[in-house]
TIMI-65675 format. One record per residue (C-alpha): y, x, z; residue in one letter. Coordinates in steps of 0.05 Angstrom, whole numbers, padded with zeros to 5 digits, always signed. Each point is the difference from the previous one (the first is absolute). Layout:
<gumars>
YXZA
...
</gumars>
This chain:
<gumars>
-01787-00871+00108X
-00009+00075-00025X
-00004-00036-00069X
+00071-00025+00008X
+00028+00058+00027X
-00025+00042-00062X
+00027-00048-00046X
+00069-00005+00031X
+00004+00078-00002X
-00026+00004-00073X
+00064-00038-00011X
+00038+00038+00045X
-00030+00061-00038X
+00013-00031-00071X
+00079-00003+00033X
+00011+00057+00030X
-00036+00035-00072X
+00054-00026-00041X
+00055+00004+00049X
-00016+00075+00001X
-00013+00002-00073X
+00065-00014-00025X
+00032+00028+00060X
-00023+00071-00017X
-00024+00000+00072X
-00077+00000-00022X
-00030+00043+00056X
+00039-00018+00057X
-00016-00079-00021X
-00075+00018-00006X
+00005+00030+00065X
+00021-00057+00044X
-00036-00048-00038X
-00065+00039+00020X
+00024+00007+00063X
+00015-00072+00016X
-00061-00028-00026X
-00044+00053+00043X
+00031-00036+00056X
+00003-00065-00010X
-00081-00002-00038X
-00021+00058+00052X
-00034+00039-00066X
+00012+00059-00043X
+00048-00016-00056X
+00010+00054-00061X
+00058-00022-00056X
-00006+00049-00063X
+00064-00014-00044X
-00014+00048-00035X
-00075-00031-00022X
+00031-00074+00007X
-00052-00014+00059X
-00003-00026+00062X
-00065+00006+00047X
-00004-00026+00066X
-00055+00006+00054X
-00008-00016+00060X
-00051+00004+00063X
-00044-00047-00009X
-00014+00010-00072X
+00045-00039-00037X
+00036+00017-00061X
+00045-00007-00048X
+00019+00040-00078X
+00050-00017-00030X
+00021+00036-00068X
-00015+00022-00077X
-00074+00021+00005X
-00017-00032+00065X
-00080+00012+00015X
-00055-00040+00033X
+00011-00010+00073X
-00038+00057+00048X
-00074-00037+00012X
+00000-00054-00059X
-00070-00018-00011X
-00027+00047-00048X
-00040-00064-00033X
+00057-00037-00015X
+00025+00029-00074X
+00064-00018-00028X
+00017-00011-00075X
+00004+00072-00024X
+00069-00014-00041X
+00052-00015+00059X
+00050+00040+00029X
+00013-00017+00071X
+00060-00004+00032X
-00007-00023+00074X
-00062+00000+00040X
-00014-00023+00075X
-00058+00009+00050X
+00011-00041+00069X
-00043-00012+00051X
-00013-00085+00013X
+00027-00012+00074X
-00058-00053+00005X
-00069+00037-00028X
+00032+00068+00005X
-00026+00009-00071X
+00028+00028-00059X
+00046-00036-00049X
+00023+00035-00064X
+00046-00004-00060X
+00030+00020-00059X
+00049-00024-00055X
+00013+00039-00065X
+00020-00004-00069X
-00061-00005-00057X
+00017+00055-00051X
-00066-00025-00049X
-00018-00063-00015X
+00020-00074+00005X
+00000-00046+00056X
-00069-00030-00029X
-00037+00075-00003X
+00012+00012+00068X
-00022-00071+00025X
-00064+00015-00047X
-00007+00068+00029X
-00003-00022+00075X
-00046-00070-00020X
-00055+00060-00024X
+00010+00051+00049X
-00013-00046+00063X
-00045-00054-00038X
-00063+00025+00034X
+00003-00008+00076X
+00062-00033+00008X
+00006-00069+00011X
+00067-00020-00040X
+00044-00047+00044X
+00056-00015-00046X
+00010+00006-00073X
+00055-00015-00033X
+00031+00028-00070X
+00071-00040-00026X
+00022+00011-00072X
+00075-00014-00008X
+00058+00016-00043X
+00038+00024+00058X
-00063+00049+00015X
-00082-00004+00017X
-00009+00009+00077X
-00070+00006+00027X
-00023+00006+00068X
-00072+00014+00020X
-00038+00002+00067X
-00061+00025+00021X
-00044+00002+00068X
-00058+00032+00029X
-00028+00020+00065X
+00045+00056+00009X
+00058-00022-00044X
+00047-00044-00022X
+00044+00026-00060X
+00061-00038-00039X
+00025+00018-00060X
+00066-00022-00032X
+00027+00020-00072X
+00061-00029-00034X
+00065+00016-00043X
+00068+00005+00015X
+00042+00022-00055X
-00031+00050-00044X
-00056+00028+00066X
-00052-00024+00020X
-00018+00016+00081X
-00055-00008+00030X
-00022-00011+00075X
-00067+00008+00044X
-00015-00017+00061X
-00053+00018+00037X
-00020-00022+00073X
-00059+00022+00036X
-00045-00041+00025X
</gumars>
């Protein structure tokens, strides 16, 4: 549920952001924006125009950064690395309702490298003491997508890489165990 209510607000954000923008209303927009979604997600919320970031917290831990140089989410396993030559954009820490354990993730845009290095690059770095649960690498004229997954007795990590346009993203998701 608190899931859904931060994504509906991230839109309502992403709205109320360009409303404001072109409006030349920027800080009274940013204002009631943060205002309504501390209500409604019962958290801190902090919009920076002015940095192109949003960051919301709440209570219990969760999290969401949204923005140009978005970092790792407060608490992400410090033995999890992440290819060295992406620049995030959004990343989220929530709390599973079920195991009240910690689920992460991040999306950004790979600034070195193809699709293929940073498949290779994650197939090394968790080769030893991992067990790999999916792997799958698609070559195709419209653009290579690879997704990898990989499990242990604290972990389970996915990670997603393709091309849209001229950029290629890249997800990870990471769910404690």
């Amino acid at each position: 549920m608190k899931k859904r209510i931060l994504s509906t607000f991230g839109i309502f954000v992403i709205l109320i952001l360009f409303i404001s923008t072109i409006s030349g209303c920027a800080k009274v927009g940013t204002k009631i924006a943060e205002k309504a979604i501390e209500k409604a997600a019962g958290g801190n919320v902090d919009l920076n125009l002015d940095e192109n970031k949003v960051n919301i917290k709440d209570e219990e831990g969760n999290q969401t950064q949204i923005g140009e140089n978005a970092k790792l989410p407060d608490g992400w396993p410090s033995e999890l690395s992440v290819y060295p030559d992406v620049k995030l954009s959004m990343s989220t820490k929530t709390k599973n309702g079920d195991t009240n354990k910690n689920e992460f993730s991040i999306l950004g845009e790979v600034t070195g490298g193809t699709i293929k290095d940073v498949y290779n690059w994650y197939k090394d770095k968790y080769a030893t003491g991992w067990e790999v649960t999916t792997d799958q690498y698609t070559e195709s004229s419209d653009g290579d997508v690879a997704y990898i997954n990989f499990k242990n007795d604290k972990y389970d990590v996915g990670v997603m890489v393709g091309k849209s346009g001229d950029t290629a993203t890249m997800t990870m998701t990471v769910v404690e165990q």
